[in-house]
Each structure stands twice: as structure tokens, then as C-alpha cells.
C-alpha positions as CSV (number, residue, x, y, z in Angstrom):
1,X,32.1,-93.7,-33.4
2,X,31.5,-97.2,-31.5
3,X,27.9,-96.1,-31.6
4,X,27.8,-95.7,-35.5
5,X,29.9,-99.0,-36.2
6,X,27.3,-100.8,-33.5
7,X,24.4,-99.3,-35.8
8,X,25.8,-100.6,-39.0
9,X,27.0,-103.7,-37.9
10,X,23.0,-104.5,-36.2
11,X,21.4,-103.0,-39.2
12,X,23.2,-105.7,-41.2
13,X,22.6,-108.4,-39.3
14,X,19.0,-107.7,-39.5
15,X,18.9,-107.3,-43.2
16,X,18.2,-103.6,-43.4
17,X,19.9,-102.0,-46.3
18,X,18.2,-99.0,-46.2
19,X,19.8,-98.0,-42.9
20,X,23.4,-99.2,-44.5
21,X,22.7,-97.5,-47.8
22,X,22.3,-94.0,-45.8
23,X,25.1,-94.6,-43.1
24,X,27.5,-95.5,-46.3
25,X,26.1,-92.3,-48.9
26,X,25.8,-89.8,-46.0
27,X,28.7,-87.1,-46.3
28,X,27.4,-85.3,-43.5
29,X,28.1,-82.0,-45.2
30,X,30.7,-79.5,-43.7
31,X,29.8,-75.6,-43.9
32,X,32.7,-74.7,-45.8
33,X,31.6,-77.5,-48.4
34,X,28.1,-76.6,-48.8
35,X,29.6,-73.1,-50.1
36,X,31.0,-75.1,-52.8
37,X,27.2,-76.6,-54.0
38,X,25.0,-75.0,-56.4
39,X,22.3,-72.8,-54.9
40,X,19.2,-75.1,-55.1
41,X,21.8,-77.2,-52.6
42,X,20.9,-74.7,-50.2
43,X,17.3,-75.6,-49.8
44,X,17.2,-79.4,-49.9
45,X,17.3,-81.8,-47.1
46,X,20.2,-80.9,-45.3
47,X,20.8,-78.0,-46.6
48,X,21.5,-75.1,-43.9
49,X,18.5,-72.5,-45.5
50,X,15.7,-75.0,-45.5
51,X,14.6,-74.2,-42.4
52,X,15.9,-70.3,-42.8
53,X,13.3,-69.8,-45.4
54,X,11.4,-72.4,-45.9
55,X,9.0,-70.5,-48.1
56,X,11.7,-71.3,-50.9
57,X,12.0,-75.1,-49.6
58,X,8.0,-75.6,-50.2
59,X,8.1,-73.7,-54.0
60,X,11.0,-76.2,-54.9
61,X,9.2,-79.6,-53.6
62,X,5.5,-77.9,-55.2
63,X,7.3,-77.2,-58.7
64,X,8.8,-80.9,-59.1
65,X,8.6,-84.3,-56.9
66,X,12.5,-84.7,-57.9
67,X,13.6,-82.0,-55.4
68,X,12.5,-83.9,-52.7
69,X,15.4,-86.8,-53.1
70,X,18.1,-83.8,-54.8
71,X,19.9,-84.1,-51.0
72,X,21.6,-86.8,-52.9
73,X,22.7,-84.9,-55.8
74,X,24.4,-82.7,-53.4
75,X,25.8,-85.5,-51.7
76,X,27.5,-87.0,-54.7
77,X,28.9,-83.5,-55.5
78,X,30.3,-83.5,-52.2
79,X,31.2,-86.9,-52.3
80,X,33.7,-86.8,-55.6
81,X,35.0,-83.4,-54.6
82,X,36.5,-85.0,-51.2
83,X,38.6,-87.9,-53.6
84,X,40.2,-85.1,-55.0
85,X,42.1,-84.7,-51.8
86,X,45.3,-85.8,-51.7
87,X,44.8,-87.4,-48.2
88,X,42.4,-89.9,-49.3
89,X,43.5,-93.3,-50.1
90,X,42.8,-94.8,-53.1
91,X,40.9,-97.8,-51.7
92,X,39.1,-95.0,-49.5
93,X,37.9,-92.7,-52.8
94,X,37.0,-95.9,-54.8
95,X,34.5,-96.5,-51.8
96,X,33.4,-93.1,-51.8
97,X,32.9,-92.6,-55.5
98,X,30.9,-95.7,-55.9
99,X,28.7,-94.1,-52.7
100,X,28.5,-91.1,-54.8
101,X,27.1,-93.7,-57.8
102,X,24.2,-95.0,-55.0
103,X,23.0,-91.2,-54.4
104,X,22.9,-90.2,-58.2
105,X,21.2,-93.5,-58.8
106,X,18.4,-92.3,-56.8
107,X,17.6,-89.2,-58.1
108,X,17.7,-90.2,-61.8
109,X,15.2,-92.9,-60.7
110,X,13.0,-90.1,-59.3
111,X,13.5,-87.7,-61.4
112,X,12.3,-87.4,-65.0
113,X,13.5,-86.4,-68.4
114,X,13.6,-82.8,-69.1
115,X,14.0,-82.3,-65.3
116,X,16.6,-79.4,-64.5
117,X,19.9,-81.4,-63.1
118,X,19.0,-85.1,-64.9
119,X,21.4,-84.2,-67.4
120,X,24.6,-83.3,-65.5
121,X,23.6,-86.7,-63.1
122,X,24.1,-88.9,-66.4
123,X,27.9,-86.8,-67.2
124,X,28.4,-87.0,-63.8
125,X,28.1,-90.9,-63.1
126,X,29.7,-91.5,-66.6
127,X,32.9,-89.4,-65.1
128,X,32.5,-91.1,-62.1
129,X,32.3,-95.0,-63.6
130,X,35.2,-94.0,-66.0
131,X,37.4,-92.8,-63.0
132,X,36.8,-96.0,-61.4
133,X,37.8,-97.9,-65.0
134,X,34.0,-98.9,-65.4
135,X,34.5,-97.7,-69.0
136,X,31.7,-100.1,-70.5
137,X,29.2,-98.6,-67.4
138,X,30.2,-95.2,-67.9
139,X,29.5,-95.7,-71.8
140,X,26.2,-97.1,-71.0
141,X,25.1,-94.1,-68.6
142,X,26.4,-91.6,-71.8
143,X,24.3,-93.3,-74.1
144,X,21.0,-93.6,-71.7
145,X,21.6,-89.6,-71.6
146,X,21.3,-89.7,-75.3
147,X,18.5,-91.8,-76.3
148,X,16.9,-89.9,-73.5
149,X,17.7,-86.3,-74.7
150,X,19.6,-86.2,-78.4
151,X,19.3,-82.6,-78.6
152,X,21.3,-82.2,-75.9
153,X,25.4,-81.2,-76.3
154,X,25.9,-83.2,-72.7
155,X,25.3,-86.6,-73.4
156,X,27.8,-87.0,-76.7
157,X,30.5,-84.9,-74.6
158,X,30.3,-87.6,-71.9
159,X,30.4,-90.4,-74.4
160,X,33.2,-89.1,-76.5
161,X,35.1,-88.5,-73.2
162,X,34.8,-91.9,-71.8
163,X,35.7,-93.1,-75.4
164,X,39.0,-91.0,-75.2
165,X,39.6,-92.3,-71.8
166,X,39.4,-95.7,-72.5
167,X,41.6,-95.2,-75.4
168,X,39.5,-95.0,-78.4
169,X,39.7,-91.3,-79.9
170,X,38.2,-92.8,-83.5
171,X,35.1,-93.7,-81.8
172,X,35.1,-90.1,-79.8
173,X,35.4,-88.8,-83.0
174,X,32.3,-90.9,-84.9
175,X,30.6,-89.8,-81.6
176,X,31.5,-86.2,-81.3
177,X,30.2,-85.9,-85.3
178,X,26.6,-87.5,-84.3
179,X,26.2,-84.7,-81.9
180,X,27.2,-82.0,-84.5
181,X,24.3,-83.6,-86.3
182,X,21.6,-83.8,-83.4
183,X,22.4,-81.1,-81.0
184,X,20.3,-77.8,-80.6
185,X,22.9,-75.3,-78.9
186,X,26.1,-75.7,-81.3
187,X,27.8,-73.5,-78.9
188,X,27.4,-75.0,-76.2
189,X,28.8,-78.2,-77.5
190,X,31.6,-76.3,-79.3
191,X,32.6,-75.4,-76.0
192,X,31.8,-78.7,-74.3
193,X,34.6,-79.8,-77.5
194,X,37.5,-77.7,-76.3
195,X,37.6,-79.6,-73.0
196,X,38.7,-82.9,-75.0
197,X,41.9,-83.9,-76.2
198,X,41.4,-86.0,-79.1
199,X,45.2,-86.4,-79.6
């Protein structure tokens, strides 16, 4: 532990926030949490089948650049599952959930639109922003979703919800009828829907 806190403290001093960024985002994944990840999780940097069949690992990276940085992704999964925990203090999960902002950060910036995870990255920060009372942030990562993909149901569920969690129903309501207007899979957004309380 002195070692790490050496590390960190020299790779301030020498201006290196690369080194800092990955010693703070860094969840140094547990094997009984990397059961909780989606599958691809499995195969990214990190991930304990990578080097079990790394046939799998090279068909990922050759299909799409993003899967190189999507140890991140996994990271901020992991990241805002642990703040769940009762243990964790609320100063300690406002540090980790703004870590978990850094690593989705990076793959949205290396990723592009249409790419398979981008759009659960954009709910997933807004959540994330809104938990931390960043409601005007977490609006802005909604809309970016939007303006990026409107035919998608995600982007106007993770507006609307923000909206409702920062107390304005009316305007998850104005934003909740755009999407019935724009959206390709009506379904899917009916169900998205459900999962609001509009009260």
C-alpha cells in the first residue's frame, strides 16, 4: 500500500496524469465481479479469457478499434455497482462514481456512433451525473445521445429520467412524447417507459 501511495504521490509531483488517471479509474476487478459483466467483458484487457482464447480477443480488436479501450466500460460497470454497497461512504462512492465518469469518457471518445455499447455509455453517465446531482451534465450527456442517434428509445429514456429526477415531470413528459415521434423500436421504449414514474 505504501508503495502505491509513493507511486501516486511521485507521479504527481512530476506532472504525470496519465499514471494518476489509471491508479484512480483502476477497480482492479475481483473474480466474483467479473461474473457480474457482460460477456464481451470477458475478453478485454483485463479480462480473465483474453489470454484463455485469444482467438476471440483478436476477432473483437479486428471488427472495431473501440474494443481496444472497452476495459474501461467494464470498469465503470464495476465501479458504480461497488457504491451500491452499503459499506461505502458517501464521500468514498462520489469519488468512485466520478472515476467511473473518467473510464466512460474514454471510450465514447474512441468509440463511434452506431458502435455496439455507445449507447448504454451515454444512459449510463447521465445516471451516473444525475446520482451525483450533476443534473444539468447528465441532461447534456442525454441529449448528445440524441442528436447522435434519434431513432433510438435510449437517449429520450435517459433524458426524461434525469428530468423526473431533478424534479421536472412536465418536461419528462414533452421529452418522453418526442421520442414516441422519432424512435424506431416502439417497444422497446414502451418498455424503457414503465421504468419511470412520472407521478
Amino acid at each position: 500500500m505504501k508503495r502505491i501511495l509513493r507511486i501516486f504521490a511521485m507521479a504527481t509531483m512530476l506532472g504525470l496524469p496519465s499514471m494518476v488517471s489509471a491508479v484512480a479509474t483502476n477497480p482492479n476487478v475481483k473474480p466474483n465481479e467479473w461474473r457480474l459483466l457482460p460477456p464481451h467483458c470477458m475478453y478485454v484487457e483485463g479480462g480473465p479469457l483474453r489470454f484463455k482464447d485469444p482467438e476471440t480477443t483478436r476477432r473483437l480488436w479486428a471488427s472495431d478499434p473501440a474494443w481496444t479501450g472497452m476495459h474501461h466500460y467494464c470498469w465503470a460497470i464495476v465501479q458504480e455497482f461497488r457504491t451500491f454497497s452499503a459499506q461505502v461512504s458517501r464521500s468514498h462512492a462520489e469519488a468512485v462514481l466520478r472515476a467511473a465518469i473518467q473510464n466512460l469518457d474514454y471510450v465514447i471518445e474512441r468509440s463511434r456512433p452506431g458502435f455496439i455499447y455507445r449507447a448504454d455509455m451515454f444512459v449510463r453517465k447521465a445516471r451516473i451525473q444525475a446520482r451525483l446531482g450533476q443534473y444539468l451534465q447528465a441532461a447534456t450527456t442525454a441529449r448528445q445521445l440524441i442528436a447522435e442517434s434519434p431513432e433510438l428509445a435510449e437517449g429520450y429514456f435517459a433524458l426524461a429520467d434525469v428530468q423526473i429526477k431533478a424534479g421536472r415531470p412536465d418536461q419528462a413528459r414533452e421529452t418522453l412524447a418526442k421520442g414516441d415521434e422519432a424512435v424506431k423500436d416502439a417497444e422497446r421504449f414502451g418498455t424503457l417507459k414503465k421504468q419511470l414514474d412520472l407521478r
